[in-house]
KOLGU-4560 file (N, C-alpha, C; in nm, 3 decimals, padded with zeros to 5 digits):
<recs>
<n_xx: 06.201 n_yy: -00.889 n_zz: 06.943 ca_xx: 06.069 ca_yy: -00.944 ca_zz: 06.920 c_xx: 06.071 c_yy: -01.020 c_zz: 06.787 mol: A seq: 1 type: UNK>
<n_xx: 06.032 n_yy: -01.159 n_zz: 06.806 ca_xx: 06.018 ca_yy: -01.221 ca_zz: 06.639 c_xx: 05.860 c_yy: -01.208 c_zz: 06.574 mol: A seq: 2 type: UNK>
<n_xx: 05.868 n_yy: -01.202 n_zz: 06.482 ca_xx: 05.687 ca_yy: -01.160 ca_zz: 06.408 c_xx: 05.738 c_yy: -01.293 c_zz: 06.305 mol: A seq: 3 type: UNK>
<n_xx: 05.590 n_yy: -01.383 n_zz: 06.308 ca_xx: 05.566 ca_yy: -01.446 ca_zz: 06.216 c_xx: 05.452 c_yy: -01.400 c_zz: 06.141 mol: A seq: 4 type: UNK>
<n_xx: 05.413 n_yy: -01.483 n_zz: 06.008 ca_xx: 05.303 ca_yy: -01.449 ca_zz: 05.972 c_xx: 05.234 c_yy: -01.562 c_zz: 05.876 mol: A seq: 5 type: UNK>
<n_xx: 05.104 n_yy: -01.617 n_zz: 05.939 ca_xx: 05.038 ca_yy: -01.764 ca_zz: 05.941 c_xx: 04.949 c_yy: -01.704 c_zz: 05.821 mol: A seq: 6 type: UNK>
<n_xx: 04.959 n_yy: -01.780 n_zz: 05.710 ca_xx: 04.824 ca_yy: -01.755 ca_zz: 05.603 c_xx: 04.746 c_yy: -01.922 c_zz: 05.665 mol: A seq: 7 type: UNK>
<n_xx: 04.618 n_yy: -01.933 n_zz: 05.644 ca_xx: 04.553 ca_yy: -02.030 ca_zz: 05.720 c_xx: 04.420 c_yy: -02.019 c_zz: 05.599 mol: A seq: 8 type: UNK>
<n_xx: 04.386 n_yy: -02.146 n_zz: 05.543 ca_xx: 04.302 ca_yy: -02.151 ca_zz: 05.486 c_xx: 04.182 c_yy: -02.229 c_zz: 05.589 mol: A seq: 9 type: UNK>
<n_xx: 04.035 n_yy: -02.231 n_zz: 05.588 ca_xx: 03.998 ca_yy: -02.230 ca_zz: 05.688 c_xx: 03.862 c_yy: -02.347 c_zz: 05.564 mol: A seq: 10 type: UNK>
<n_xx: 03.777 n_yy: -02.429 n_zz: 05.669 ca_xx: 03.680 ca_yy: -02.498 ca_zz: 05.645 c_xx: 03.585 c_yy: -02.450 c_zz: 05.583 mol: A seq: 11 type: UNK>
<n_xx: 03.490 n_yy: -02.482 n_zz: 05.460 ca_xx: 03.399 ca_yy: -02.355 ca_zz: 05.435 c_xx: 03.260 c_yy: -02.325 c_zz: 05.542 mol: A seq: 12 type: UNK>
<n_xx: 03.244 n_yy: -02.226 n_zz: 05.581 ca_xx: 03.170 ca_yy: -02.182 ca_zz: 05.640 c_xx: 03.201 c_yy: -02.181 c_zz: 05.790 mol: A seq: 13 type: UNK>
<n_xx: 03.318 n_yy: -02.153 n_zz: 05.797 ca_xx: 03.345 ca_yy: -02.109 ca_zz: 05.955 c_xx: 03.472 c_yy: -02.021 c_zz: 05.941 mol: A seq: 14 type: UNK>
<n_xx: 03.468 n_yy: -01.955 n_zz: 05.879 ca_xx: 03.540 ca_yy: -01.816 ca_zz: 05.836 c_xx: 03.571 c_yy: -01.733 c_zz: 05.956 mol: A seq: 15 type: UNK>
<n_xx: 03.423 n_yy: -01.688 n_zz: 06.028 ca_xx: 03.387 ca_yy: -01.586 ca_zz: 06.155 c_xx: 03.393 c_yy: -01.650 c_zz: 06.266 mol: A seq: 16 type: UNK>
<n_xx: 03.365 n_yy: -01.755 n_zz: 06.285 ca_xx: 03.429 ca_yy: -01.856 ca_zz: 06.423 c_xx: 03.586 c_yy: -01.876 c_zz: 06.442 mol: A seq: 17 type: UNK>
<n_xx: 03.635 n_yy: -01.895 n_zz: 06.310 ca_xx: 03.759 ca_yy: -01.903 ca_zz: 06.296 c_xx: 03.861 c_yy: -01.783 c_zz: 06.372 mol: A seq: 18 type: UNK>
<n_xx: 03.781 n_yy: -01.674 n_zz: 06.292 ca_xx: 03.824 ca_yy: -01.549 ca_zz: 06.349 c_xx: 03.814 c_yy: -01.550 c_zz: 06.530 mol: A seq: 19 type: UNK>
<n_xx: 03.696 n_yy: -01.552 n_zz: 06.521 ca_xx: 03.669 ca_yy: -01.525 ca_zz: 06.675 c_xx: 03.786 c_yy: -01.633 c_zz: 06.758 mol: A seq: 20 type: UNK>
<n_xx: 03.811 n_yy: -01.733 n_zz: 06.706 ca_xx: 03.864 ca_yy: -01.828 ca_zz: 06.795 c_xx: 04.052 c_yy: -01.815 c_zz: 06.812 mol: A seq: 21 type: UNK>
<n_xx: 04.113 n_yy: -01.736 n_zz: 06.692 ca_xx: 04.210 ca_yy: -01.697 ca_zz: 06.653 c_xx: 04.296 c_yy: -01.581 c_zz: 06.729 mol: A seq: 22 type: UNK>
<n_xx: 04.166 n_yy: -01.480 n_zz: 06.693 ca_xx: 04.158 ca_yy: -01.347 ca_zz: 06.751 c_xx: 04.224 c_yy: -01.331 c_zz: 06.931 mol: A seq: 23 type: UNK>
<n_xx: 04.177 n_yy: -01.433 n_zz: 06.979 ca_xx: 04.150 ca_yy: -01.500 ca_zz: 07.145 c_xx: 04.297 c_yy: -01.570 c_zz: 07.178 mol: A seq: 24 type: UNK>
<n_xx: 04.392 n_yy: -01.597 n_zz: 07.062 ca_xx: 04.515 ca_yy: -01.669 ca_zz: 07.108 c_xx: 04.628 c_yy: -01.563 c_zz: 07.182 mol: A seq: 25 type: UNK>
<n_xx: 04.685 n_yy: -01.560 n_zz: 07.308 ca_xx: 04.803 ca_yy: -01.530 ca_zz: 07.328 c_xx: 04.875 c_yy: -01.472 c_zz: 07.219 mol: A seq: 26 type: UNK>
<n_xx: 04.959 n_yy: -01.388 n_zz: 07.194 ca_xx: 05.054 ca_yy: -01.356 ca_zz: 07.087 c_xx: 04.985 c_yy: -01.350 c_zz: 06.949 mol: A seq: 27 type: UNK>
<n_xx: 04.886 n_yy: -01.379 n_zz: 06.917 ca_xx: 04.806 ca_yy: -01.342 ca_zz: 06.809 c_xx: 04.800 c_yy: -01.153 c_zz: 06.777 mol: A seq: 28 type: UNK>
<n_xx: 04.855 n_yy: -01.103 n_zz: 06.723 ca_xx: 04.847 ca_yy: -00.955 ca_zz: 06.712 c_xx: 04.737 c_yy: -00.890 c_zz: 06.632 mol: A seq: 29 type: UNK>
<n_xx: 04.740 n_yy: -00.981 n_zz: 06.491 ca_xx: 04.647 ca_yy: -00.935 ca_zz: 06.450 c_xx: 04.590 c_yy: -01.077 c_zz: 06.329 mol: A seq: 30 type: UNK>
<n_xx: 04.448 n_yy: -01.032 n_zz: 06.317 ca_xx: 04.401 ca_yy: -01.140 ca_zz: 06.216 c_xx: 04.351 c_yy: -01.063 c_zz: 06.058 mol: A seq: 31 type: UNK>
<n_xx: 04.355 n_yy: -01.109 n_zz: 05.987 ca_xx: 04.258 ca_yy: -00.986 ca_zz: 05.876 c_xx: 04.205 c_yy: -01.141 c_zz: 05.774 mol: A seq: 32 type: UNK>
<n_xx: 04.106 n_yy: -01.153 n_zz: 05.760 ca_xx: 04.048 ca_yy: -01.219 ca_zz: 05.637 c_xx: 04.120 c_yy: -01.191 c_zz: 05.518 mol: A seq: 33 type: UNK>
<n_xx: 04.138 n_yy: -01.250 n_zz: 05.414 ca_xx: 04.209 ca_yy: -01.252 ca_zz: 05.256 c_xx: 04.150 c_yy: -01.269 c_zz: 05.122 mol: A seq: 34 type: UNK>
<n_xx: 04.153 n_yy: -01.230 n_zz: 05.058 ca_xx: 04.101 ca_yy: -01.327 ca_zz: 04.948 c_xx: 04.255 c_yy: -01.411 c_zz: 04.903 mol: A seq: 35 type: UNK>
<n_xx: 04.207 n_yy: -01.528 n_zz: 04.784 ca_xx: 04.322 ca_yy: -01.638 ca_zz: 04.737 c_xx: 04.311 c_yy: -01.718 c_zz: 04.828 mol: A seq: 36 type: UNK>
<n_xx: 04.430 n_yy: -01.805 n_zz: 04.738 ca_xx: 04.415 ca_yy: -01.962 ca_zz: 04.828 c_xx: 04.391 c_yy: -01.953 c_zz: 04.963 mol: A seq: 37 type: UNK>
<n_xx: 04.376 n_yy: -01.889 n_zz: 05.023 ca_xx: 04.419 ca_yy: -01.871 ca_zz: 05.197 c_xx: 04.322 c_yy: -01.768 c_zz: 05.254 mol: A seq: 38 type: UNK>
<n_xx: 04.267 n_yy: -01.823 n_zz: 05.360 ca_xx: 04.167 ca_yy: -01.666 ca_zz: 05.393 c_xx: 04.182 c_yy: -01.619 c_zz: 05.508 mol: A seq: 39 type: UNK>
<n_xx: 04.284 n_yy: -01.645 n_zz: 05.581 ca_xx: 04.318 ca_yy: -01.530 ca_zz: 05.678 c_xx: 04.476 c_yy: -01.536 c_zz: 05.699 mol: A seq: 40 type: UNK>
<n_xx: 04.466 n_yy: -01.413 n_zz: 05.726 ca_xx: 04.651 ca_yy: -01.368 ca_zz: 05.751 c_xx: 04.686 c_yy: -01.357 c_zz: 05.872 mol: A seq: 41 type: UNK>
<n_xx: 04.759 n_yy: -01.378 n_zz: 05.975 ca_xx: 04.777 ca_yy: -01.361 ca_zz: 06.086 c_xx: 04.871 c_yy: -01.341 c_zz: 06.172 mol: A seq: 42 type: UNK>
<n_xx: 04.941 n_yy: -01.235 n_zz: 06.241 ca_xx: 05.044 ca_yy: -01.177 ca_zz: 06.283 c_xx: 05.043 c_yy: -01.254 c_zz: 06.428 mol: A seq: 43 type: UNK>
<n_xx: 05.224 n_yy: -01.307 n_zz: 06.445 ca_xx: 05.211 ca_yy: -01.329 ca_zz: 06.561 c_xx: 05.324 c_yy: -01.259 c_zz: 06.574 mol: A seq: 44 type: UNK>
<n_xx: 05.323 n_yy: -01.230 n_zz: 06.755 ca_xx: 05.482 ca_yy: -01.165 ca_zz: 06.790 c_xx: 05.483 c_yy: -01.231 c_zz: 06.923 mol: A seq: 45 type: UNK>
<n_xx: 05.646 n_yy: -01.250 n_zz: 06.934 ca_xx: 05.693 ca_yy: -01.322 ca_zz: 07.015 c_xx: 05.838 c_yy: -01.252 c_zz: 07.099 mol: A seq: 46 type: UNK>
<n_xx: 05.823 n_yy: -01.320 n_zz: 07.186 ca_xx: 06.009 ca_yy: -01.244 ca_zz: 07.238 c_xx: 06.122 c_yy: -01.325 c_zz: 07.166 mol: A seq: 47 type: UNK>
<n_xx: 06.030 n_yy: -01.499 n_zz: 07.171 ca_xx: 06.128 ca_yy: -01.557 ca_zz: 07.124 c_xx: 06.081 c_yy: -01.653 c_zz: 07.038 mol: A seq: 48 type: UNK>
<n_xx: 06.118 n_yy: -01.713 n_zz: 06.904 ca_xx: 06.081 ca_yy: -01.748 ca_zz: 06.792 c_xx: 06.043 c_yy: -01.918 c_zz: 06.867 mol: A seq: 49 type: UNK>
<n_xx: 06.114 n_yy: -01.993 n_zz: 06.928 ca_xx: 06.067 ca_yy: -02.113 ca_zz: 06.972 c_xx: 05.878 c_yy: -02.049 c_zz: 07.050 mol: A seq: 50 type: UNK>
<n_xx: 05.877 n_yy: -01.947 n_zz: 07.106 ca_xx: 05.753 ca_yy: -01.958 ca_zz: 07.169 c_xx: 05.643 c_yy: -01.884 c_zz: 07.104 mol: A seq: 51 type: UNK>
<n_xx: 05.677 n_yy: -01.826 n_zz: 06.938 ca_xx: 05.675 ca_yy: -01.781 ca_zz: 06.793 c_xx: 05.618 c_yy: -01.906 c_zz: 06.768 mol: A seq: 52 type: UNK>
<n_xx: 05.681 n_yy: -01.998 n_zz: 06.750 ca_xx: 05.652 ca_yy: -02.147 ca_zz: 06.681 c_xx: 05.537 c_yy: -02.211 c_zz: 06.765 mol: A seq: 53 type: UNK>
<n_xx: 05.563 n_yy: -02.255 n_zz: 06.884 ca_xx: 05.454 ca_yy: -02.295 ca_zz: 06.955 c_xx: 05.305 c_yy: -02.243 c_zz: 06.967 mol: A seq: 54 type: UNK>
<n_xx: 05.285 n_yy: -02.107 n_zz: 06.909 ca_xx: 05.170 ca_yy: -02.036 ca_zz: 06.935 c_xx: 05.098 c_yy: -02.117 c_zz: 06.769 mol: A seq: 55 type: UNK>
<n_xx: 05.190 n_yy: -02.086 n_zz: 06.632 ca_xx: 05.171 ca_yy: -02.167 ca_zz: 06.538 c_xx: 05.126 c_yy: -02.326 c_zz: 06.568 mol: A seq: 56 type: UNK>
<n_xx: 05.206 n_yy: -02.411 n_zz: 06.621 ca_xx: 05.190 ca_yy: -02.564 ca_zz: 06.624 c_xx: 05.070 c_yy: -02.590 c_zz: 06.691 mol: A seq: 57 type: UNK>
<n_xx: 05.091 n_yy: -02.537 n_zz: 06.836 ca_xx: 04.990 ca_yy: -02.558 ca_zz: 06.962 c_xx: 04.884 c_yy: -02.522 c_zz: 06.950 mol: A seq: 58 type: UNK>
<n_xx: 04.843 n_yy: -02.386 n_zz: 06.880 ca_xx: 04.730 ca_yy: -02.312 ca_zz: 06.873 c_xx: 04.663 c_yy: -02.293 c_zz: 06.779 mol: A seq: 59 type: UNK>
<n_xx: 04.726 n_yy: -02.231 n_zz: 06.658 ca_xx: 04.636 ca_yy: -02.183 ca_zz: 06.551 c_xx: 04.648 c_yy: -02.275 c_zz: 06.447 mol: A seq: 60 type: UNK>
<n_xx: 04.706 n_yy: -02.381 n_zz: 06.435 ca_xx: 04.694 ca_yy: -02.505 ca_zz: 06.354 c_xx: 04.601 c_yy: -02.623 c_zz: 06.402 mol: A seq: 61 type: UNK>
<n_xx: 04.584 n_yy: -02.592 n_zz: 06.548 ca_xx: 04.451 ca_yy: -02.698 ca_zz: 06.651 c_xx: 04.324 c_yy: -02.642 c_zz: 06.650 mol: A seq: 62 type: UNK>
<n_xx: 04.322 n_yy: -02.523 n_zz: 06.610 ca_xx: 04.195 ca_yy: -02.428 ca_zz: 06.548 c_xx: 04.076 c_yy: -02.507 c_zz: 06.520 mol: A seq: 63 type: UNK>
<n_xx: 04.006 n_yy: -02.524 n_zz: 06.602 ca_xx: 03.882 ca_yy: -02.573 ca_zz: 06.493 c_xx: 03.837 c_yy: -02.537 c_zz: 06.325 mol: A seq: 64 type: UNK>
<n_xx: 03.857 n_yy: -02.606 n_zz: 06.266 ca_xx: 03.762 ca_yy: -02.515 ca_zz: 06.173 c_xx: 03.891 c_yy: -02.478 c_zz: 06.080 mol: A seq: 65 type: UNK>
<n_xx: 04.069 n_yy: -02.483 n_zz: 06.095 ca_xx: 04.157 ca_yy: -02.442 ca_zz: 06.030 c_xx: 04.184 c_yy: -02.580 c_zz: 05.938 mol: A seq: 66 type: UNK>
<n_xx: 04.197 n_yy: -02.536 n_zz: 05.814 ca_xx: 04.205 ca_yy: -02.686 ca_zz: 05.729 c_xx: 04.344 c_yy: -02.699 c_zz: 05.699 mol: A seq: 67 type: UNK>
<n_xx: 04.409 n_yy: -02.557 n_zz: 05.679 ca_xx: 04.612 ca_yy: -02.573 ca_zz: 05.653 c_xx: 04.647 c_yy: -02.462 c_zz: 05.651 mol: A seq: 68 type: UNK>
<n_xx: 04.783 n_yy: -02.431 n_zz: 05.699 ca_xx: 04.866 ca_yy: -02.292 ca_zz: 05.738 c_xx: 04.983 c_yy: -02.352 c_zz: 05.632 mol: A seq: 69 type: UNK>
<n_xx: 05.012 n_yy: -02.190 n_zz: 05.642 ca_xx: 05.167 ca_yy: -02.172 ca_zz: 05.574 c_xx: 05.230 c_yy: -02.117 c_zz: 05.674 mol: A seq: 70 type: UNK>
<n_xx: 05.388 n_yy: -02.067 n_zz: 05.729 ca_xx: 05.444 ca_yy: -02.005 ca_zz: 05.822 c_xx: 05.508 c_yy: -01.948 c_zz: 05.761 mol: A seq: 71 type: UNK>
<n_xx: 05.554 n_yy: -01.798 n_zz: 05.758 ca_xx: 05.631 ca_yy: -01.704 ca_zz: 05.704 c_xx: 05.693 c_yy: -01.607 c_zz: 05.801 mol: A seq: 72 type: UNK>
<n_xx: 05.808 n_yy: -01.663 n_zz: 05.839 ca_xx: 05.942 ca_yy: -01.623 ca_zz: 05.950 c_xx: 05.960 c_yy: -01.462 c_zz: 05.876 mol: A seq: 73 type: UNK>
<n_xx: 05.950 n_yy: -01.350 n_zz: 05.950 ca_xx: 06.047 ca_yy: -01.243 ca_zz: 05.919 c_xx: 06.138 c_yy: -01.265 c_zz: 05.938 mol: A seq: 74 type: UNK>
<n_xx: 06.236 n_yy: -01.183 n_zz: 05.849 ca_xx: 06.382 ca_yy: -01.170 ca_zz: 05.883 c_xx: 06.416 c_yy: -01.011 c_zz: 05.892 mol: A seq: 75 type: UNK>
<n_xx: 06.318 n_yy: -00.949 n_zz: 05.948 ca_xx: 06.341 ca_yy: -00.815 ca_zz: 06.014 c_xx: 06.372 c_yy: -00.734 c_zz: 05.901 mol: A seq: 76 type: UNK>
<n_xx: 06.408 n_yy: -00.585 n_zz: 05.926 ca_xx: 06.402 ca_yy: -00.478 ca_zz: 05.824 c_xx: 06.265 c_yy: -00.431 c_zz: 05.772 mol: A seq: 77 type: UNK>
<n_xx: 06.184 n_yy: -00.428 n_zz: 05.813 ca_xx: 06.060 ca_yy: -00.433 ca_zz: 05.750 c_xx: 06.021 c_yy: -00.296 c_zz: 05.836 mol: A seq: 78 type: UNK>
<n_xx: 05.918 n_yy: -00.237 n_zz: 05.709 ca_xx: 05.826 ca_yy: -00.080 ca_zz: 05.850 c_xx: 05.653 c_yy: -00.161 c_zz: 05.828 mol: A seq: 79 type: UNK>
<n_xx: 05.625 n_yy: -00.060 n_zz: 05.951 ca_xx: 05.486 ca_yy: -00.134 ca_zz: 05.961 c_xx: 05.418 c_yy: 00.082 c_zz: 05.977 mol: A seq: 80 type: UNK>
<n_xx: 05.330 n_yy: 00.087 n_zz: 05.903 ca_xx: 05.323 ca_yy: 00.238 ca_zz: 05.918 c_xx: 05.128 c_yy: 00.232 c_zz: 05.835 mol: A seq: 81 type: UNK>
<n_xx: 05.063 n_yy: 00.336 n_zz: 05.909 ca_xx: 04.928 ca_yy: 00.366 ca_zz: 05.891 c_xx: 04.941 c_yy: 00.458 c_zz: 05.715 mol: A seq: 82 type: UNK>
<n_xx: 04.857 n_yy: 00.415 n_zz: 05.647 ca_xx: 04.840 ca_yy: 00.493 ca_zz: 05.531 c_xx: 04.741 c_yy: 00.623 c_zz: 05.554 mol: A seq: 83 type: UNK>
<n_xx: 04.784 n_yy: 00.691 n_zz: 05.554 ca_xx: 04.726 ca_yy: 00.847 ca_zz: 05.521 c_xx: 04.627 c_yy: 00.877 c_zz: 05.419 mol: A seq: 84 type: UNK>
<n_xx: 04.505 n_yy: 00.884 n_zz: 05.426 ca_xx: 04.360 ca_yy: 00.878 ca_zz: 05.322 c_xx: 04.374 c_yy: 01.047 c_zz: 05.285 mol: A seq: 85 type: UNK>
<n_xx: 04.400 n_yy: 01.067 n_zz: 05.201 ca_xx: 04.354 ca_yy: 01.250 ca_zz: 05.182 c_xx: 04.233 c_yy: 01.274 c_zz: 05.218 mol: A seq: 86 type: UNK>
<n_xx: 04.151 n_yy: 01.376 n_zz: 05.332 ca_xx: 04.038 ca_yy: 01.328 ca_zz: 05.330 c_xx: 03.981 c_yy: 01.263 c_zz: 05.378 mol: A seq: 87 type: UNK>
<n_xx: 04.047 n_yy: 01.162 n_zz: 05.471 ca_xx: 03.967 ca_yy: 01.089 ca_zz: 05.564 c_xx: 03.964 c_yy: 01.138 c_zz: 05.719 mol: A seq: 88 type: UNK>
<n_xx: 03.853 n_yy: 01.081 n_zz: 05.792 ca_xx: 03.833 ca_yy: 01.078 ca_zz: 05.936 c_xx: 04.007 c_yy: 01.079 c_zz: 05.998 mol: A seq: 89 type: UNK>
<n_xx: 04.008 n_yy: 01.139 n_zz: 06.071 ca_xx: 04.176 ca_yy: 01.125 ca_zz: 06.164 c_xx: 04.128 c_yy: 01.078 c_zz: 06.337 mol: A seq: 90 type: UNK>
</recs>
């Protein structure tokens, strides 16, 4: 599986459309709003990095409302793991 990860600075005032419209792509895994230059982060996963790329080019750069992306290729080794709240809801 290849995981990219799209920072996307977005038009002002379509932040939550953005989302909604993002959220809705194929291979889109996950979206989260940001603060800094860039206001949303966005996980894609793929089987294969050409169809990795295309979800980037085709989709979430034709975004309404997206003003400019960055693309940030994993190169694997990485954990992805839930933080443990002392104290929180389970």
């Amino acid at each position: 599986m290849e995981t990219l990860f799209v920072l996307a600075a977005t038009e002002a005032g379509t932040l939550r459309d953005v989302v909604g419209r993002v959220k809705e792509i194929p291979r889109v895994v996950e979206v989260q709003p940001v603060t800094g230059p860039f206001d949303l982060l966005v996980r894609v996963e793929a089987p294969a990095m050409r169809e990795a790329l295309d979800v980037v080019v085709d989709r979430i750069r034709r975004t309404p409302g997206i003003r400019s992306t960055e693309t940030l290729i994993s190169v694997g080794g990485g954990i992805m793991r839930s933080a443990r709240i002392p104290g929180a809801a389970r």
